[in-house]
C-alpha positions as CSV (number, residue, x, y, z in Angstrom):
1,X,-27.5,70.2,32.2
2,X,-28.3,71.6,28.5
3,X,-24.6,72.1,28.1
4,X,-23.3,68.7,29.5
5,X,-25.5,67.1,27.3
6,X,-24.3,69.0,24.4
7,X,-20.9,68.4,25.0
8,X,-21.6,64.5,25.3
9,X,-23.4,64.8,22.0
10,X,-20.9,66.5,20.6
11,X,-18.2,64.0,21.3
12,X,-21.0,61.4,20.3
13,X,-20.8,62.7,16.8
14,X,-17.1,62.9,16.9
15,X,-16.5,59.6,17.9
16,X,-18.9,57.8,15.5
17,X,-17.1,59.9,12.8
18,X,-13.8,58.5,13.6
19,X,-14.9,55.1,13.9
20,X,-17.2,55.3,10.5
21,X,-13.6,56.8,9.3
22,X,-11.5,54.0,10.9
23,X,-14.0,51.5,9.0
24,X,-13.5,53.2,5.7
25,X,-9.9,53.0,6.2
26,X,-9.6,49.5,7.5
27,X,-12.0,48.8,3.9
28,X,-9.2,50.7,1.6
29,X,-6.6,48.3,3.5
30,X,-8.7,45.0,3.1
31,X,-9.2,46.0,-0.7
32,X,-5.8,47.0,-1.3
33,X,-4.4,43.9,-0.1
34,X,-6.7,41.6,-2.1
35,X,-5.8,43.1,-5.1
36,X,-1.9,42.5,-3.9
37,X,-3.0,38.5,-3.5
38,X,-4.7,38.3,-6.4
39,X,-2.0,40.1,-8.3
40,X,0.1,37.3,-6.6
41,X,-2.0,34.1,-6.8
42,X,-1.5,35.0,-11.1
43,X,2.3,34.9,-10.7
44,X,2.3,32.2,-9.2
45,X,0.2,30.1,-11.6
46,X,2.7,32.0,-14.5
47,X,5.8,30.4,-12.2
48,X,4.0,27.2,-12.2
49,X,3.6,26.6,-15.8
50,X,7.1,28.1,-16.0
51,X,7.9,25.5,-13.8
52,X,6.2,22.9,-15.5
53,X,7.8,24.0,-18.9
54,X,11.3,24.1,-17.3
55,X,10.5,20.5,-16.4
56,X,10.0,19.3,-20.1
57,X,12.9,20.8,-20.8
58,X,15.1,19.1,-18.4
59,X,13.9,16.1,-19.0
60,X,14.3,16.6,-22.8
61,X,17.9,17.9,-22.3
62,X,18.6,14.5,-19.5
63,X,17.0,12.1,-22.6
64,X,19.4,13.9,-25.1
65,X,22.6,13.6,-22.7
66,X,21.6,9.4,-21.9
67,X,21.5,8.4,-25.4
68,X,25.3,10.8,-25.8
69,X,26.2,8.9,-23.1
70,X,25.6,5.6,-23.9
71,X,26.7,5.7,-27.1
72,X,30.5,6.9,-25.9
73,X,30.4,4.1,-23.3
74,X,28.2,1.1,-24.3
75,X,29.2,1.7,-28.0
76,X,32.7,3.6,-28.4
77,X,31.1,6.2,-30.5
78,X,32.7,9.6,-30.5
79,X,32.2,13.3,-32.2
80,X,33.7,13.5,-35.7
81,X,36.7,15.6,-35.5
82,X,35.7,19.2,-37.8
83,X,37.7,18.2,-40.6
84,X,35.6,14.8,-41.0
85,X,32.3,16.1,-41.9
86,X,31.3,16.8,-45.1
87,X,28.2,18.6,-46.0
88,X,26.5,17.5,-49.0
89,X,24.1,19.8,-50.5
90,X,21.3,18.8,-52.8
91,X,17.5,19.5,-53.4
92,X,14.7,18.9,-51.5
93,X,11.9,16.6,-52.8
């Protein structure tokens, strides 16, 4: 009887081992992973104001291409061929 009851608290002690290791494991995992999202969550807010900044710049780009094209087609307006522009050269006030 001394001996079965041994035995049972020896695989007691083995089994709450494991599982306190299985919890510190399962921890490691929980943190490593939060770290990853966190790490994450910041690139995506760095994409967004990317995102945001791309944006701006389209609509910069569009506002600059509408006035182009109205002035070809509502006006007739054209580039200056190279040999038309002359670049006059003076000093600044």
């Amino acid at each position: 009887m001394i001996r079965f009851d041994a035995l049972l608290m020896t695989l007691l002690i083995v089994l709450a081992t494991a599982s306190g290791l299985g919890v510190i494991a399962a921890q490691h995992e929980v943190r490593k992973l939060h770290s990853a999202l966190e790490r994450e969550q910041v690139r995506e807010q760095n994409l967004d104001v990317e995102w945001g900044r791309l944006q701006i710049e389209q609509s910069t780009l569009a506002a600059h291409r509408q006035v182009e094209d109205i002035a070809r087609e509502r006006l007739g307006m054209v580039s200056p061929d190279a040999r038309q522009i002359i670049v006059l050269e003076g000093e600044r006030p």
